[in-house]
Structures are given as C-alpha cells and as structure tokens.
C-alpha positions as CSV (number, residue, x, y, z in Angstrom):
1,X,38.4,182.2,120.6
2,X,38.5,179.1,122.6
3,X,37.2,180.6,125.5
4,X,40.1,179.4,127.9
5,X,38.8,176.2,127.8
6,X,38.3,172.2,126.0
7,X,39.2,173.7,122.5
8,X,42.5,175.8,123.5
9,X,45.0,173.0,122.5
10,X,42.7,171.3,119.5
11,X,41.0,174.2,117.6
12,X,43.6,176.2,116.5
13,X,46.1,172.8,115.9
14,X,43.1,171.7,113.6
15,X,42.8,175.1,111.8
16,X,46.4,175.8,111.0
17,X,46.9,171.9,109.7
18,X,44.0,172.9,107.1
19,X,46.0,176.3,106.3
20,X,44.1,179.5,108.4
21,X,46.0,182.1,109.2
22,X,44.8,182.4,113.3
23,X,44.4,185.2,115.4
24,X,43.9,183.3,118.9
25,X,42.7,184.7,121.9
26,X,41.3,182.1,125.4
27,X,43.9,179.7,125.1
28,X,45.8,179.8,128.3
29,X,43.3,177.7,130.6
30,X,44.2,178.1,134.7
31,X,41.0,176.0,135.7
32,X,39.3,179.5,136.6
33,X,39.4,181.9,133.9
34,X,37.3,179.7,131.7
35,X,35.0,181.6,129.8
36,X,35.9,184.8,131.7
37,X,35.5,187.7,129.1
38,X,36.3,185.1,126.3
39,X,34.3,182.6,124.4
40,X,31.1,182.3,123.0
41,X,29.0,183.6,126.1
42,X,31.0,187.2,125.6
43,X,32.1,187.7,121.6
44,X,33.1,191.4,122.3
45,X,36.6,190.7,122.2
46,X,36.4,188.8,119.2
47,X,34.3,190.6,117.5
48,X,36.5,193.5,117.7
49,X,39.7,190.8,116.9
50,X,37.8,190.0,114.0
51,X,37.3,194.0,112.1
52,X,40.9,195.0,113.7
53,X,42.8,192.4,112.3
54,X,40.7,192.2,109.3
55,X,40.1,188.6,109.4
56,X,37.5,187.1,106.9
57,X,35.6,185.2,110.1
58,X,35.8,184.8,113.3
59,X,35.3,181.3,115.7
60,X,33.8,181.2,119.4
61,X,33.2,178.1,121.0
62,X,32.0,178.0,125.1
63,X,34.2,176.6,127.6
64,X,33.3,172.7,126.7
65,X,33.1,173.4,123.0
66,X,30.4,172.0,122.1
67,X,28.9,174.9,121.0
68,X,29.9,177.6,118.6
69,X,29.7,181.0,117.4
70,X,30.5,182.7,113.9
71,X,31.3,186.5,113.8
72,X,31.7,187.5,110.3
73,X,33.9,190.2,108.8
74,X,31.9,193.1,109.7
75,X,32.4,192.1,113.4
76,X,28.6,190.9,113.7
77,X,27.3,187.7,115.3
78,X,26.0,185.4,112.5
79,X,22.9,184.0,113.8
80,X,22.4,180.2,114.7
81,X,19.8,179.4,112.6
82,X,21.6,180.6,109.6
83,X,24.5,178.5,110.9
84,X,22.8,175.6,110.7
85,X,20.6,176.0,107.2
86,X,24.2,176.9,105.9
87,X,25.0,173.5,106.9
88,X,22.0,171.8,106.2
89,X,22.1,173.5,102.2
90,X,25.9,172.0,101.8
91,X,25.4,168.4,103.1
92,X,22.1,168.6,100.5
93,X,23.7,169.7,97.5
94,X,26.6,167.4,98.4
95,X,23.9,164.5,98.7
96,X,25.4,163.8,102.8
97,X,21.8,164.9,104.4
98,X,19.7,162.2,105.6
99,X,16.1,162.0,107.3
100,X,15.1,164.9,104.3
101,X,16.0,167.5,106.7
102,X,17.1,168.2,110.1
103,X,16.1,169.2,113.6
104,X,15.7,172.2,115.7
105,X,14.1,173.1,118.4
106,X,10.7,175.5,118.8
107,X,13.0,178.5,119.3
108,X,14.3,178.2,115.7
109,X,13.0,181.2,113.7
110,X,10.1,179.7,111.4
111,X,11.9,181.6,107.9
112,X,14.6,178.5,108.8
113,X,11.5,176.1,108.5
114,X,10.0,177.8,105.2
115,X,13.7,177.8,103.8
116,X,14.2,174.2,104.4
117,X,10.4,173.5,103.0
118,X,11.4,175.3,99.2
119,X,14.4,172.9,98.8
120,X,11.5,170.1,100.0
121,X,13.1,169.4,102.7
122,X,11.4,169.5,106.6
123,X,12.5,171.0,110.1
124,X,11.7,168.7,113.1
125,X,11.2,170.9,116.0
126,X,11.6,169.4,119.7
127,X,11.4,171.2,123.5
128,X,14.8,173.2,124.2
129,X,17.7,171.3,124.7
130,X,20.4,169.5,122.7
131,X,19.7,166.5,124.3
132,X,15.9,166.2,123.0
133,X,17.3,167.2,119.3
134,X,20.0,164.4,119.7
135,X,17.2,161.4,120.6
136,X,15.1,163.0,117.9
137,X,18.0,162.6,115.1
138,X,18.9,159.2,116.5
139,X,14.7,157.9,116.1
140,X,14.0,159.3,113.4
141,X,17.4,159.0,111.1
142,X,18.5,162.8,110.8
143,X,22.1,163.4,110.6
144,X,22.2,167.0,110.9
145,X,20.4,168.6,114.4
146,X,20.8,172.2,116.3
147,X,20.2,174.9,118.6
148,X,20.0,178.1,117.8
149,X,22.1,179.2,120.1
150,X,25.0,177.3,118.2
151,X,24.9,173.9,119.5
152,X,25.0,171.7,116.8
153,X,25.3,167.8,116.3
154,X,26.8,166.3,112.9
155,X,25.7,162.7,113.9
156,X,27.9,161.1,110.8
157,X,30.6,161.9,112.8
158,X,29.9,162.8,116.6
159,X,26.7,162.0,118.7
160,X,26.6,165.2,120.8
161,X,27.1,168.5,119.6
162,X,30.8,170.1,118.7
163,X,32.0,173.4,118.1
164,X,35.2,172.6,116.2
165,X,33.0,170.6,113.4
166,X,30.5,172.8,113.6
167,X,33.4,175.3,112.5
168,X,34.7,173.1,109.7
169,X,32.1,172.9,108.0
170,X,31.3,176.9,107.9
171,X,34.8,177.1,106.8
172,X,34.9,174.6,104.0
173,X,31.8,176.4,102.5
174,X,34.0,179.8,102.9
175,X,37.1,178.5,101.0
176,X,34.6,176.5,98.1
177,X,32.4,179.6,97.8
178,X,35.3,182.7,98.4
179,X,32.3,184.3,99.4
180,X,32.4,186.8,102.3
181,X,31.1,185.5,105.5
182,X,28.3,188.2,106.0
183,X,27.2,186.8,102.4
184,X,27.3,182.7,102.9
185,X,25.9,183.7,106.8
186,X,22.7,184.9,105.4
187,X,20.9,181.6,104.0
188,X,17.3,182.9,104.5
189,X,15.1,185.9,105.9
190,X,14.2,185.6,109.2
191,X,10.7,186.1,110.3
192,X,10.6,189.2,112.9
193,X,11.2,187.3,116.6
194,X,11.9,188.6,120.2
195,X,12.4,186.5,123.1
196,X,11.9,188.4,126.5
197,X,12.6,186.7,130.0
198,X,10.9,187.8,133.0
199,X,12.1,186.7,136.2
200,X,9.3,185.7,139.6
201,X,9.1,184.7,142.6
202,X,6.4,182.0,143.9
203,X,4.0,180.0,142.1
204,X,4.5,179.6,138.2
205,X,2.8,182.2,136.7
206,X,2.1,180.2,133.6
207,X,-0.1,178.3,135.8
208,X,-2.8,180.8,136.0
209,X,-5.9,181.5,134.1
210,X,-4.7,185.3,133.1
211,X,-1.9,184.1,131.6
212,X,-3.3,180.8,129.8
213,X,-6.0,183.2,128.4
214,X,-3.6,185.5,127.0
215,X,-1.1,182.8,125.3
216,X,-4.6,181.6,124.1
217,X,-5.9,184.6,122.3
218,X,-2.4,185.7,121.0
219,X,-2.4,182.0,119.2
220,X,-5.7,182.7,118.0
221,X,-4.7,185.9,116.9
222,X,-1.6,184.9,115.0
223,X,-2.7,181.8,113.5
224,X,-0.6,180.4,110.9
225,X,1.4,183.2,110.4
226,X,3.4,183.6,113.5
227,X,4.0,180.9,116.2
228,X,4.1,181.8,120.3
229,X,6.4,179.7,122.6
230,X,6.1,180.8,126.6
231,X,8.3,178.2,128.6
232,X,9.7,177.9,132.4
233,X,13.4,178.3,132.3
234,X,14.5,174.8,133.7
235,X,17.7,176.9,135.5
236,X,16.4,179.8,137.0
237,X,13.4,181.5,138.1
238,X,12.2,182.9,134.6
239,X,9.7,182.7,132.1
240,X,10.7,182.8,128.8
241,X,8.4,184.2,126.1
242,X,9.4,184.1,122.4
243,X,6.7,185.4,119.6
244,X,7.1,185.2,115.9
245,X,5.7,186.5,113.2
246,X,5.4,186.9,109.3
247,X,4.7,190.7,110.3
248,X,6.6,192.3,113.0
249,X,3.3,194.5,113.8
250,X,1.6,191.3,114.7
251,X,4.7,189.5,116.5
252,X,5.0,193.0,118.7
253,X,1.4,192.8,119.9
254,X,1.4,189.1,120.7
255,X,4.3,189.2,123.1
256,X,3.6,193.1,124.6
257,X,-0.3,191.2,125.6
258,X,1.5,187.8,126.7
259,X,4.1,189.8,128.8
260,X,1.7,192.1,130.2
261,X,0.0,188.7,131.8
262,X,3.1,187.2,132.9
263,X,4.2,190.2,134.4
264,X,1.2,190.7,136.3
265,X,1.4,187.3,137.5
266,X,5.1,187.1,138.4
C-alpha cells in the first residue's frame, strides 16, 4: 500500500525486480488523494488485502515513505518496536550493526531495551522525533535508529528514515527464515504500555504543581520496573501520557493517577 503517494511508482518496481508476487493498492496519486483511506495512517484496507488474498505480509508506507507499516498474515499490525529489534537481531548476527546497538526514542516499549541488553547490546533513547534519533546515530556511530511508529533510518545506506528499506529488510529475513510473519514479527515480549492523549485549552497543564506531583509519585511508585513519559504534543493542543510497566497492575495505576491530574488541569 503506497498510500497514493512518493512510493507508488518505486515500491512495487523494487518488489517485483526481487520476485514478490504484489497485491497493490494507493498507487494512482492525483496530488489530493494522498493518504486518503490508504497508507500507513489507515491499514484497514490492507489489512483486509492481506487475509483475503492470503498474502504472507503485507507493506504500508505514509504518503512520503519514509515510514512503514508491516501487517502480517493474520491481517494484524506488527508493532514498531518489534520491527525494528527484527532488524537490529539480523544486521547483529550478520556482523552489519555498529555503535553496539541502536536508537529509539522514550516511547519505545522497555521489553525492546531488555531484549537488546541479553544479546549485550544497548538502546539509546532520545525525545520524539526522527530527527533527534538521526543526530544521535550520526554522534554517536549507530547505524541502525527508529520510531516506533515505523520510521526507521538504516544510516549505511540513507540518512533519513525510508519505508521501502525499512521493507527490504523485513522481507529478506522472511524469504532466509520461511518463517511466517506473525512468527519473525514477534522478537520480544513487550512490557504492558498505554499511551492516552488528552486534549486542553489554556495554560499547559504540565506546568502545574497537581500534575508535577502526580508524575512525581507515580515515578516513585514504579521505580525501576516501569518508566512514565508525560509530554506536550509539539502539533496540537494535547498532552501525551505513556506509562510502562513490568506489571500491567502497576502501569494501570500510574497513568489512571497521572491522567486524573492532567485532566483536572486541562
């Protein structure tokens, strides 16, 4: 799914020169129906593409492809993280990773971190934003840097992030392994982790004591066995606020008493 948009002509040219049988679907760009009930912003259609035609993975990038989605053959989103420590485990074991590990940002779930750590190797986090993960890889020597949600920068070979390698690389580990995609798109168990985003009006509510108390005691609370991130949106009016935990029991009461605040304050 090219999401009727950068990647119509050059994703599914690449693909078929390496020998995929394609279903396509957002590949007749007009300059206004990008990303318009296609793409990686809305996998419905695919993911339904994917079980009807009983395809063994399916491909969404956004409408500048430099992002991606992977729906496996159950017709489920594969999650980013996974993504990514799929990627980061075949550059290892292939001997291609540099910097002894890669880079993510604080919204990657911390079971990516603990994965990486038993094959001794380390997750850099920065703030949100490919762009911080990009100068991070570039200072530090990491080839191999992501979002979760599917931006992903393969630095040996592009310095921004790109959906099509991205891609390439989930296939190749597909075709070596024959492994279904629900099987190779589950690296690691994810710690339990819920992001809400609550949307105000007038002065940040993160500013105020209520809510700097609460993100204080929830930390306390948690320690190291879950991790709290509350953030401004830098787009819209919205606070973000993402808890994880070892225990879900534990990551449910940190964000219901962080939300509560926030909420109040909004």
């Amino acid at each position: 799914d090219c999401a009727n948009g950068a990647a119509y002509r050059a994703g599914p040219d690449a693909l078929r020169k390496l020998g995929c049988d394609l279903t396509v679907m957002g590949v007749s760009p007009d300059g206004v129906n990008i990303n318009a009930g296609v793409g990686s912003t809305d996998t419905k259609a695919l993911m339904k593409a994917v079980t009807d035609s009983k395809a063994d993975i399916g491909i969404a990038f956004d409408g500048d492809a430099d992002r991606l989605i992977v729906v496996d053959e159950l017709g489920e989103e594969v999650d980013g993280d996974q993504v990514m420590a799929l990627i980061a485990t075949e550059l290892f074991h292939t001997g291609r990773l540099k910097g002894d590990g890669m880079v993510a940002t604080v919204m990657s779930n911390m079971g990516l971190a603990e994965y990486l750590k038993g094959l001794g190797l380390t997750l850099a986090r920065t703030k949100v934003g490919d762009r911080y993960v990009g100068e991070h890889m570039r200072a530090h020597g990491f080839n191999l840097g992501g979002e979760q949600s599917g931006h992903i920068i393969l630095s040996d070979v592009s310095t921004t992030g790109d959906g099509l390698l991205a891609a390439l690389q989930v296939l190749k580990v597909l075709a070596r392994t024959g492994k279904k995609a629900s099987v190779v798109g589950r690296v690691f168990e994810p710690a339990p982790q819920k992001l809400v985003n609550i949307r105000y009006a007038g002065t940040n509510p993160l500013e105020t004591d209520r809510v700097i108390s609460a993100i204080a005691r929830a930390e306390a609370e948690m320690g190291e066995k879950g991790r709290l991130v509350v953030r401004k949106s830098g787009t819209e009016p919205l606070i973000r606020v993402m808890a994880e935990a070892l225990e879900e029991d534990m990551m449910k009461q940190a964000l219901d008493d962080v939300v509560e605040a926030v909420e109040a304050e909004a």
